[in-house]
C-alpha positions in Angstrom: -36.7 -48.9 -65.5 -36.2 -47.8 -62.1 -34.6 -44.7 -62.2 -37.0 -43.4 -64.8 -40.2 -44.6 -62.8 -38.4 -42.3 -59.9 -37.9 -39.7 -62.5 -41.5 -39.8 -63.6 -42.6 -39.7 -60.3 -40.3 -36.5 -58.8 -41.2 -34.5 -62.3 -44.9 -35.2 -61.0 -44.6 -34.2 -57.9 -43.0 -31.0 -59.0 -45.4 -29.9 -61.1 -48.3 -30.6 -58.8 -46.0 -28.3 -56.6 -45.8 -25.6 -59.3 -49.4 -25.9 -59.8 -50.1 -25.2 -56.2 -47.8 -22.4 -55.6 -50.0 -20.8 -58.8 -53.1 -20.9 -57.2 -54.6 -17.4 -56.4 -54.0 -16.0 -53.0 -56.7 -15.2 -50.3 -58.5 -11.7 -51.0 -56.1 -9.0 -49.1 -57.6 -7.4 -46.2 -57.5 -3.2 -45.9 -54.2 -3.2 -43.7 -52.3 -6.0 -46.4 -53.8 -4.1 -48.8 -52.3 -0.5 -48.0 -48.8 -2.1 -46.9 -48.8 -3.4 -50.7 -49.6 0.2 -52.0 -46.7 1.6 -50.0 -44.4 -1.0 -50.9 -45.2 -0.4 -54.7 -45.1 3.4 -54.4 -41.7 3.0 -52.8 -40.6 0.9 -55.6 -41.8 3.3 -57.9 -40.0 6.6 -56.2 -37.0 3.8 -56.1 -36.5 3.4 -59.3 -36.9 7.2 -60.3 -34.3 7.8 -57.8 -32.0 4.8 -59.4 -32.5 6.6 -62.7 -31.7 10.0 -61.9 -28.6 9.2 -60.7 -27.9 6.9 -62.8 -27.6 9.5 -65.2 -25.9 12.0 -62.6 -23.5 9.4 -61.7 -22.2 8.0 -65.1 -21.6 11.4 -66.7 -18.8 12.2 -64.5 -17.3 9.0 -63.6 -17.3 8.0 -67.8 -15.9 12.2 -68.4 -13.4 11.3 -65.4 -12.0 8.2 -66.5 -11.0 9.9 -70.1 -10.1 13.5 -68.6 -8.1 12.3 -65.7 -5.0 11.0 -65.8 -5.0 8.4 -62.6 -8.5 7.4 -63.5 -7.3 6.8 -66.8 -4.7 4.6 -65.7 -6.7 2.5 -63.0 -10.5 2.7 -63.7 -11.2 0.0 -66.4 -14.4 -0.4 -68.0 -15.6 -3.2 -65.0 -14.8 -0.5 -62.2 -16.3 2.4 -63.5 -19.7 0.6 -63.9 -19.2 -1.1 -60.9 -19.3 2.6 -59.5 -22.1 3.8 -61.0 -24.3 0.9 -60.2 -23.3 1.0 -56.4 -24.6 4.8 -56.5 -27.9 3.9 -58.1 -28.5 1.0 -56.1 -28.2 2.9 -53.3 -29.8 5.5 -54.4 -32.7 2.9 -55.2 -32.7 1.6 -51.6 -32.3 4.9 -49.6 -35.3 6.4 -51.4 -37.6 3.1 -51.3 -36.7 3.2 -47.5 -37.8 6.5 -46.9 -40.9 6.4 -49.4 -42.6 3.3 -47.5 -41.2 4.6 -43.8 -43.1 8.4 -44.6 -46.4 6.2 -45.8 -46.4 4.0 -42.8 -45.9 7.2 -40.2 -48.2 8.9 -42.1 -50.8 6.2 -42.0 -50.3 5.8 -37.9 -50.9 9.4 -37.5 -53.7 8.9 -39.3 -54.8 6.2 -37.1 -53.7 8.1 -33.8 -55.9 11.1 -35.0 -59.0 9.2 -35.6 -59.1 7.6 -31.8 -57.7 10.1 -30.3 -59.4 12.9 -29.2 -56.8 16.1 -28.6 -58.6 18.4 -25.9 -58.5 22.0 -27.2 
């Protein structure tokens, strides 16, 4: 009986945990709020990125593996995908990057303009 009191009990305490880590979140102030639209528009402009060259990457590399002789012989099915994903993935992360980077500058220019007063 003892091990399945102590089972009873940790499967308790878990779920009280998972009930806790459920609970909604404090409202977002203006600053969380606009890191969280740059974050989604980066993952957005990501993932159009990761699909583009998806596409530009696998036409080649599948073409190559079938035209090519040494490609033929040492790409197998497992390298030429691993390929293509590297390429999308970092295609994926390069434009994210750059997507939530130009949102952030742009939003401290912004900022910069509006308490700064440029003397003409």
């Amino acid at each position: 009986m003892g091990i399945a009191m102590d089972a009873r009990e940790w499967w308790t305490v878990r779920r009280q945990d998972m009930s806790m880590a459920s609970m909604p979140s404090p409202p977002l102030n203006s600053n969380q709020h606009r890191a969280e639209q740059y974050s989604h528009d980066g993952v957005k402009a990501g993932a159009k990125a990761a699909t583009i060259t998806f596409i530009a990457s696998a036409i080649p590399v599948l073409m190559g593996a079938r035209a090519i002789p040494w490609a033929r012989a040492n790409l197998n099915y497992a390298a030429q995908a691993h390929i293509i994903s590297l390429v999308s993935g970092a295609a994926y992360f390069v434009v994210a990057d750059k997507t939530i980077l130009a949102s952030a500058r742009k939003n401290s220019f912004e900022k910069l303009a509006s308490h700064v007063e440029f003397p003409l």
